[in-house]
C-alpha positions in Angstrom: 0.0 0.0 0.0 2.9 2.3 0.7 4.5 1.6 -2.3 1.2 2.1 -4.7 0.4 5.5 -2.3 4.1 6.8 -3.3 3.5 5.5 -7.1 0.7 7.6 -7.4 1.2 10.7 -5.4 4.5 10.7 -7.0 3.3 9.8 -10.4 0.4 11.4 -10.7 1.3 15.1 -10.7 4.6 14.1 -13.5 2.0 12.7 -16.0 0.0 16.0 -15.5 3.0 18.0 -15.8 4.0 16.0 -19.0 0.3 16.0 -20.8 -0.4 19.9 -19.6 3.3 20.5 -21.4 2.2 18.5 -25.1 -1.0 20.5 -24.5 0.8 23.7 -24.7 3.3 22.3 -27.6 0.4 21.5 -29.8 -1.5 24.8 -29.1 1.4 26.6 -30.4 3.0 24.9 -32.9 -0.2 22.5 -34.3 -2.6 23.3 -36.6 -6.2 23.8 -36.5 -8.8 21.6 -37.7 -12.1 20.2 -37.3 -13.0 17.2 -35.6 -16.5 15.5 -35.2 -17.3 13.6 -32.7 -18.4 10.3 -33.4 -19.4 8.8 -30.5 -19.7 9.5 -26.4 -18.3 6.5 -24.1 -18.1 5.5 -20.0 -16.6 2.4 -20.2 -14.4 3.2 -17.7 -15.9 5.8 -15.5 -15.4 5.7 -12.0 -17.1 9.2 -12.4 -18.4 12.0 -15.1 -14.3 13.3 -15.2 -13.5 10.1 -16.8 -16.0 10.2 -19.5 -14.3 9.9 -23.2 -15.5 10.9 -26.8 -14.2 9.7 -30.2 -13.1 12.0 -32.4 -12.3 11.7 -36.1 -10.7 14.1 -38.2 -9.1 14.7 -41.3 -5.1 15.7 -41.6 -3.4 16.1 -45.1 -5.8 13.9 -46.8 -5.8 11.2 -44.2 -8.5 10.7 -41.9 -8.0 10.0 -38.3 -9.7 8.3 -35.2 -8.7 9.0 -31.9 -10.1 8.5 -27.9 -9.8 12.0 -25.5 -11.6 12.3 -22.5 -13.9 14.8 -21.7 -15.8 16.4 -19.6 -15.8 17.2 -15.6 -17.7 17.2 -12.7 -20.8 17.5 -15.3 -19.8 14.7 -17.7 -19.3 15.4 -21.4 -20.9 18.2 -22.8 -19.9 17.2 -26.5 -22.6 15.0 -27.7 -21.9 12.8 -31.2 -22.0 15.2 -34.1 -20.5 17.8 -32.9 -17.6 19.2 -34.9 -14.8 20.9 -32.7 -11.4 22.3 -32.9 -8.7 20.3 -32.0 -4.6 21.1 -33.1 -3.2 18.3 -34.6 1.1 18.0 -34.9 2.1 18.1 -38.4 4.9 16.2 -37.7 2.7 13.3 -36.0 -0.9 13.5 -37.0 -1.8 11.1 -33.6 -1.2 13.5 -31.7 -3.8 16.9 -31.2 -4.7 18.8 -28.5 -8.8 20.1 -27.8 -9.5 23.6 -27.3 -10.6 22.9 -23.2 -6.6 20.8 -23.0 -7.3 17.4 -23.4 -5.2 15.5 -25.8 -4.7 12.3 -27.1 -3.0 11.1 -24.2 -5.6 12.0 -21.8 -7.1 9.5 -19.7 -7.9 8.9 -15.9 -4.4 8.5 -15.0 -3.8 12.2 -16.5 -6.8 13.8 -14.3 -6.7 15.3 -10.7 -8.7 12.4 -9.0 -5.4 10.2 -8.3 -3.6 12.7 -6.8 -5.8 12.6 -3.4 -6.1 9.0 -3.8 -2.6 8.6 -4.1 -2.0 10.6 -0.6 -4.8 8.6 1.0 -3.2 5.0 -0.3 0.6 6.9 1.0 -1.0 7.6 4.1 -2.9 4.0 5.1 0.0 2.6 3.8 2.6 4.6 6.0 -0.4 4.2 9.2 0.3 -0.3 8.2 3.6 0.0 8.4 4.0 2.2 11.7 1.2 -0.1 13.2 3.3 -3.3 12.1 6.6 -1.7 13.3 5.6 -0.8 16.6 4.1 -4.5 17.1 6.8 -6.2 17.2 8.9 -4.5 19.9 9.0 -6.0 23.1 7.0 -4.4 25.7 8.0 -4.2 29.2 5.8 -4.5 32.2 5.4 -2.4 34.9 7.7 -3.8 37.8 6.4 -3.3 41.3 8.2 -2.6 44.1 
């Protein structure tokens, strides 16, 4: 537990770091264009901030299909058919950014909800193994006199 508390309090804010960084990259040096949203999916929601929506779109003449999440505490507010901008890297096509800072990398792991659960795993885990510790040294008894 102490080991998966310090993987993800210590993980958790690099990914963040690292995704709102490409998010930047692509807003400068991408390029703009249109994506429609094709479909709206929960599969994995634990709650609305992990909702996702595919996206397609269309880059030098090739088309492209891609997962982002979406959303927040209200869930996703783009429903299929929308078309949005996104800013795609000319140098790798995979790779976009969303006007609200999602990109393609964007998942659960990239949102704000680990980073408490991380402390709160670091902390049980850290309360175990002071618990454990303390167990096994001998206690002495009161001596009377």
């Amino acid at each position: 537990m102490l080991v998966a508390g310090l993987a993800l309090a210590g993980g958790t804010p690099i990914l963040l770091s690292r995704n709102h960084d490409k998010a930047q990259r692509l807003r400068a040096t991408g390029v703009a264009v249109d994506a429609s949203v094709t479909s709206w999916s929960a599969q994995q929601r634990s709650n609305a901030a992990a909702d996702y929506i595919r996206l397609t779109y269309t880059y030098n003449g090739v088309r492209y299909s891609s997962q982002t999440r979406c959303g927040g505490s209200g869930g996703c507010a783009e429903p299929p058919g929308l078309t949005l901008r996104i800013w795609v890297d000319p140098q790798d096509p995979d790779e976009f950014v969303t006007s609200d800072g999602n990109t393609d990398d964007s998942n659960l792991a990239t949102s704000h909800l680990l980073l408490p659960a991380g402390f709160m795993t670091l902390v049980g885990g850290l309360g175990i193994w002071v618990a454990t510790a303390f167990r096994s040294i001998p206690r002495r008894g009161r001596r009377r006199a």
